[in-house]
C-alpha positions in Angstrom: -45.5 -118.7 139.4 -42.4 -117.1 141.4 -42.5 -120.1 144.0 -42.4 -122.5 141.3 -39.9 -121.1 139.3 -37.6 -120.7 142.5 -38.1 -124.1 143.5 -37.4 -125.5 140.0 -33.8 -123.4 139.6 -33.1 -124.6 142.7 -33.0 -128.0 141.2 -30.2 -126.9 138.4 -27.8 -123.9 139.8 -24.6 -125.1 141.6 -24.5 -127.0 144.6 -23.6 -123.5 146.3 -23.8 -124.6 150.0 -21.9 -128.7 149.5 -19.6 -129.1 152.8 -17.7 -131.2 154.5 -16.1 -131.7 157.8 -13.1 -134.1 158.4 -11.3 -135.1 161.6 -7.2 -135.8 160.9 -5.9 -138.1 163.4 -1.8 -138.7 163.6 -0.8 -141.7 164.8 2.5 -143.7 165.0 2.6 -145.3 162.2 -0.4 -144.1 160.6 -3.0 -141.5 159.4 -6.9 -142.1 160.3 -9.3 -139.2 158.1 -12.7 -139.3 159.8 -15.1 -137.7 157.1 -18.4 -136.7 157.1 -19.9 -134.8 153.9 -23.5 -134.5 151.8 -24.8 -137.3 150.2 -25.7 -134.8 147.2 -22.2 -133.6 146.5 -21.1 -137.4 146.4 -23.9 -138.5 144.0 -23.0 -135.3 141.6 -19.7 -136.9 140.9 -20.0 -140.9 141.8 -23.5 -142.0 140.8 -25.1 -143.3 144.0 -28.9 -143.2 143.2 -29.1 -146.1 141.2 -32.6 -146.8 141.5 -33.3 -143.2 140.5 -36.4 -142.6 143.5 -34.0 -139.7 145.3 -32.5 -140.6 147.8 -29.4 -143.2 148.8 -30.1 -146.6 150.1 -27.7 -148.7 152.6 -27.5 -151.0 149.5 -26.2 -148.2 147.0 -23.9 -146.7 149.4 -22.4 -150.8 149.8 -22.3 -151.0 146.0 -20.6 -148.0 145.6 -17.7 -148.1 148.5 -15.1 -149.0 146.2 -15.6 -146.1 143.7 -16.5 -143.4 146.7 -13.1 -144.8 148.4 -11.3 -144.6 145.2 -12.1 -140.9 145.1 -11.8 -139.8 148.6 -8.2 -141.5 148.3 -7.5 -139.0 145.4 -9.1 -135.8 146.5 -7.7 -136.5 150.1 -4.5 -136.7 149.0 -1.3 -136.9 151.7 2.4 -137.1 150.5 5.3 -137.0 153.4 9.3 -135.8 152.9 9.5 -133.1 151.5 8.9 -129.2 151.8 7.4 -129.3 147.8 4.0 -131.3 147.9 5.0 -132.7 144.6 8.5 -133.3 145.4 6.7 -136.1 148.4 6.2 -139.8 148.3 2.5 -140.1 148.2 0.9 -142.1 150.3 -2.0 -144.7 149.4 -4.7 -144.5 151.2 -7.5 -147.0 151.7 -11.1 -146.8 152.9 -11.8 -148.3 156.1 -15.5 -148.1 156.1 -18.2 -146.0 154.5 -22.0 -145.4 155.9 -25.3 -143.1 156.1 -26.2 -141.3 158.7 -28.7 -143.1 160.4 -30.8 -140.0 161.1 -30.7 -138.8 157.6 -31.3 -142.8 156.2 -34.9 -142.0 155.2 -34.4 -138.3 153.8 -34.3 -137.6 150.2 -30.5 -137.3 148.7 -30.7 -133.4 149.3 -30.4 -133.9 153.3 -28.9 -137.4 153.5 -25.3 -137.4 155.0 -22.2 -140.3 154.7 -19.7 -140.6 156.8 -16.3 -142.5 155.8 -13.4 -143.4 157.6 -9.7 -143.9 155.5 -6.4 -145.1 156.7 -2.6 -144.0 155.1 0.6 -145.3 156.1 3.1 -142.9 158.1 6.4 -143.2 157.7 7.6 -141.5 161.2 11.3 -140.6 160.2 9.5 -137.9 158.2 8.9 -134.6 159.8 6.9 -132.9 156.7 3.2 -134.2 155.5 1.3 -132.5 152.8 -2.4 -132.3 153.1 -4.0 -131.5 149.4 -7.9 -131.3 149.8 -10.1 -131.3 146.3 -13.2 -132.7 147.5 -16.0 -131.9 145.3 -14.5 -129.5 143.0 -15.7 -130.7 140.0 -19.2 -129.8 141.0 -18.8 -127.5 143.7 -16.5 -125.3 143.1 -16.9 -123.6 146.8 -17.2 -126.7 148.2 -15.1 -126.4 151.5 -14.0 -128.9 154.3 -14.3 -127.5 157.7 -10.8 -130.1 159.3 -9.7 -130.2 162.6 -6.4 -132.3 163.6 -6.0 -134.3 166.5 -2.9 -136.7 168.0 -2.5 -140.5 169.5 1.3 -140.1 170.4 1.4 -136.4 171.7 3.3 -135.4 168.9 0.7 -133.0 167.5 -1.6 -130.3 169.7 -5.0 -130.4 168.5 -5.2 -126.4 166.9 -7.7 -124.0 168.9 -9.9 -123.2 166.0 -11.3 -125.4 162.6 -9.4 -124.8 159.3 -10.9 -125.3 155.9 -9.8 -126.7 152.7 -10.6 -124.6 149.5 -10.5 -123.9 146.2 -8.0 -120.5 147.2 -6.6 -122.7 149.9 -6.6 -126.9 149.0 -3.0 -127.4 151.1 -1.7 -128.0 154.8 2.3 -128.1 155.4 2.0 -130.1 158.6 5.2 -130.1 160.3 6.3 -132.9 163.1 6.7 -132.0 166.1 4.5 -128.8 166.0 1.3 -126.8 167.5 -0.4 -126.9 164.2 -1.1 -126.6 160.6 0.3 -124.5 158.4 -1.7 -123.4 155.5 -0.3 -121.9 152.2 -2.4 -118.7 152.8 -2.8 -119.0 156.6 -6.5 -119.3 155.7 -8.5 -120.6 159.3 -12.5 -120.3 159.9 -12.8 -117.0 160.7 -16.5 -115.4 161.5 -16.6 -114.5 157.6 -16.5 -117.9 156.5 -19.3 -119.0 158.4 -21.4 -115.9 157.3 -20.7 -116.9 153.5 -22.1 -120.3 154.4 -25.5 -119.5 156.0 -25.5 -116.6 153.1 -25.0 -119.3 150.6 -27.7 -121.7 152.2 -30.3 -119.4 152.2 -30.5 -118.2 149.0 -29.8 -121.8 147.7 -32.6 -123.2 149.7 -36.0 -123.3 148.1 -38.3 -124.2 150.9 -36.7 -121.3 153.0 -37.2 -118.9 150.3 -40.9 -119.8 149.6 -41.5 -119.4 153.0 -40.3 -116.4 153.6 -42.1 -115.0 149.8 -45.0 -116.5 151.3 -45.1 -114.0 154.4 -44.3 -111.3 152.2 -47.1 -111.6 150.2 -49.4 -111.9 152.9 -47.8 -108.0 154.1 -49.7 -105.2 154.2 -47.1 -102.7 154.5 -43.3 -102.5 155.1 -44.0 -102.1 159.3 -46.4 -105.2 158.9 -43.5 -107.1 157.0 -40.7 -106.1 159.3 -42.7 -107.6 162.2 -43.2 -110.7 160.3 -39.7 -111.5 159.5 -38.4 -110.2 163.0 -41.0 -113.0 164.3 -39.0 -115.6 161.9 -35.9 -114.4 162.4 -36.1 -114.6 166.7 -37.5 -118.3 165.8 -35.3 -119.8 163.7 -32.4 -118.4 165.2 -33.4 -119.9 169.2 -33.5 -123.6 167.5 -30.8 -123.0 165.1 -28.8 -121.8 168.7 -30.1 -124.6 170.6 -29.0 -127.6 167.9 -25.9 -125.9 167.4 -24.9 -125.9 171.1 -25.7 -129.3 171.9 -28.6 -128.4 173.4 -30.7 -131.1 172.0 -31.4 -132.3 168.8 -34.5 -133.6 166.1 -34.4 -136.1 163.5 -34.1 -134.4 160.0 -36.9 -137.1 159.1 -39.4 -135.2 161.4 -38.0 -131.5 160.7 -37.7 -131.6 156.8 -41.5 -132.7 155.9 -42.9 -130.3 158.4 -41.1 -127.2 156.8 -42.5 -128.3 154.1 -45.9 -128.4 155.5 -45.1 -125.1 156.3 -44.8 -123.4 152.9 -48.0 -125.4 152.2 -49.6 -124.1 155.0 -48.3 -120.4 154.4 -49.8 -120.3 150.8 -53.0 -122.1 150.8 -53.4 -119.6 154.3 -53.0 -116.4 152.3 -55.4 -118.0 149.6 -58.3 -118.5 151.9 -57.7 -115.1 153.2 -57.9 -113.3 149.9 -56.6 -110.3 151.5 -53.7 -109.1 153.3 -53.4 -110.9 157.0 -51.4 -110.9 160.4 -49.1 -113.6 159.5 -46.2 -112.9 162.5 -48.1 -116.0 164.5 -47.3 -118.4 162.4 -43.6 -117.0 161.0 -42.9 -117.3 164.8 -44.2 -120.8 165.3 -42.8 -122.6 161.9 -39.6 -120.5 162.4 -38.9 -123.0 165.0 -39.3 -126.0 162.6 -36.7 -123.8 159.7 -34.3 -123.2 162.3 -33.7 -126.8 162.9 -33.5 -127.3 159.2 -31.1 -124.7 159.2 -28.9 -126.8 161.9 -28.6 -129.5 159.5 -26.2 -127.9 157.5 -24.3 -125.9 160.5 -23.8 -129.2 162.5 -22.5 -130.5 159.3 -19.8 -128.3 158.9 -18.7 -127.5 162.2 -17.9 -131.8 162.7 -16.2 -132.2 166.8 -15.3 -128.1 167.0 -15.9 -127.7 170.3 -15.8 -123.3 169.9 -19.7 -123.0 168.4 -20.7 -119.8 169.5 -18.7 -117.6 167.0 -19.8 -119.9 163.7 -23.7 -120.1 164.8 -23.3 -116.1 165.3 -21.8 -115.8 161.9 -24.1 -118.5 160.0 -27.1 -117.2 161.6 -25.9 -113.1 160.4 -25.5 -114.9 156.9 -28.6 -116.4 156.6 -30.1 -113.0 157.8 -28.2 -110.7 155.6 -29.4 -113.5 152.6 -32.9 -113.4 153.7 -33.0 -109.6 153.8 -31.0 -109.3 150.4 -34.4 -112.0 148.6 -36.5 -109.9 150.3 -35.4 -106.2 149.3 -35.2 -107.5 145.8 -38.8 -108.6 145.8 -40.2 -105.3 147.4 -38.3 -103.6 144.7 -40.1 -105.6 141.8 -43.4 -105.3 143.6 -43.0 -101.4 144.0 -42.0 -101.0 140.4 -45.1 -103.1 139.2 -46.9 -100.7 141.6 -45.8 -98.2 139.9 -46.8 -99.2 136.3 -50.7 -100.4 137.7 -52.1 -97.3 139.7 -55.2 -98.5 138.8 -55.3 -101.2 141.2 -56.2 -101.7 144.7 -52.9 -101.1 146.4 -54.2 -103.1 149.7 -51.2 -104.9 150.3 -47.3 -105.2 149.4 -48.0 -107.1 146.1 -50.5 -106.4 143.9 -54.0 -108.8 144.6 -53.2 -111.0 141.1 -49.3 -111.1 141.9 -50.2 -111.4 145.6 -52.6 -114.6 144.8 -50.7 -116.0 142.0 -47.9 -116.9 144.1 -49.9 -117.9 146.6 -50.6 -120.3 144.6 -47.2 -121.1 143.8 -45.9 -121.4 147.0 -48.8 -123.7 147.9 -48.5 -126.1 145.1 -44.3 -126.1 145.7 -44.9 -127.3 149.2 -47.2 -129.6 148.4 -44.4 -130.9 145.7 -42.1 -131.1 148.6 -43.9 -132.2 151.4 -45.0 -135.5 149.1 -41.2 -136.1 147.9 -40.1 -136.0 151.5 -42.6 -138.4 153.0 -42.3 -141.0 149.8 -38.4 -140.5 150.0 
């Protein structure tokens, strides 16, 4: 079943979408790192889950401080003195404290969140400090931290816009006195990055995927479907807007069962139908519910960036340029099948057998999800 099948890969490709967001604070006579990343990409290289039920308890996260500060020390790496970042005298950092996210405490590992806090000595005669940022890599190769730097002693201007660390860009020459970073390829967030991101997300996230297979199925033509996922896209990208901007904001808790309610809901809806159906209503009304999922991730990444309206424009155009790309790639399968069974009613996009076997799919993956969210 397609919805199975995309729900199991899910579980084994690449952690495509892992982020971070870190806030760099100078001080006089030291350096204060403010980090906030995914549980997931944390547990893929420390093991956090020690119980094995899926998500990260307060406990595990205590047990494991010393090994998660170990390796933030070592993948957040700062040296001072020298224009060569391995010509520097590396400084040892230490972790101050580590903790969950309180809204994400009772999600499973996918959604929960950790926020850490580590201190490194400054030595202020020295007017050159390397930042080298690997966070992840082993994993995530396209993991990226979304870092903004900020001052105590006025020596440093807090930069208009949110830089990353990559895997093409990893370093910051940060010069003292200055107005900002300087980055070895002058690589900052421009609108592109954050349409790779919400491109990545959505074509790495299951639920969103079954639910938008789920409305395709239920099509009865191309004009049917476009006013479906029109309905979805307006929905998802008012809440999305509205979390991002500070608007107001839901618990993950509440949000993350009820989109999986949703693909439940979507399946088991085209199933009773049996048939083709009007299924913009309820794109438009559970959109709402993915587009705060979809805020999860964004609000993540973006950290204290105060500028929000050019990344939500670009993260929402990437997760509509992924959803279009998943669903011109099914329409294209379905046509060719077309093709090959003329002898069949052609009521419908997909095929009546297709058209209900994924149904089925897509109900039984939300089913799957909705109980590992509740029990998590």
């Amino acid at each position: 079943m397609i919805a199975c099948a995309l729900l199991l890969s899910s579980l084994f490709l690449p952690h495509e979408d892992s982020v971070s967001s870190s806030a760099i604070e100078i001080g006089k006579d030291s350096i204060q790192i403010e980090l906030r990343f995914q549980a997931l990409s944390m547990d893929e290289v420390i093991a956090l889950d020690a119980d094995g039920d899926g998500r990260i308890q307060p406990g595990e996260a205590l047990a494991s401080s010393a090994d998660m500060g170990s390796y933030l020390a070592k993948h957040y790496s700062i040296s001072q003195g020298s224009d060569l970042p391995s010509d520097g005298e590396l400084l040892r950092g230490k972790l101050l404290e580590v903790y969950l996210d309180p809204e994400t405490l009772d999600l499973d590992i996918a959604s929960q969140w950790l926020s850490a806090r580590l201190e490194y000595p400054r030595n202020t005669n020295e007017a050159a400090l390397w930042i080298d940022v690997s966070l992840f890599r082993e994993t995530s190769p396209g993991h990226k931290d979304f870092a903004q730097l900020f001052s105590t002693d006025a020596t440093v201007r807090t930069p208009e816009r949110t830089w990353i660390f990559s895997r093409s860009d990893p370093q910051w020459l940060l010069r003292l006195p200055m107005l900002g970073p300087e980055s070895t390829r002058a690589q900052n967030t421009g609108i592109g990055i954050w349409i790779q991101l919400g491109f990545r997300h959505i074509l790495s996230g299951a639920d969103h995927l079954c639910f938008v297979l789920g409305l395709l199925l239920a099509a009865s033509g191309l004009r049917a479907l476009a006013g479906t996922v029109t309905a979805f896209t307006l929905a998802h990208s008012i809440t999305l807007g509205a979390v991002a901007l500070g608007w107001f904001s839901v618990s993950p808790a509440l949000t993350e069962p009820l989109i999986a309610a949703s693909i439940a809901f979507v399946g088991f809806s085209n199933l009773w139908a049996g048939k083709p159906r009007r299924a913009w209503p309820e794109a438009f009304g559970f959109g709402l519910l993915h587009g705060l999922g979809f805020a999860t991730l964004l609000s993540g990444a973006l950290g204290a960036e105060e500028d929000r309206l050019g990344p939500l424009l670009g993260f929402n155009l990437g997760i509509e340029l992924g959803q279009l790309l998943a669903a011109l790639a099914v329409v294209g399968v379905l046509a060719l099948v077309r093709r090959r069974s003329a002898a069949e009613s052609t009521e419908g996009l997909a095929p009546p057998k297709i058209a209900r076997a994924g149904s089925q799919g897509i109900a039984l993956a939300g089913l799957f999800m909705l109980c590992a969210r509740v029990l998590a």
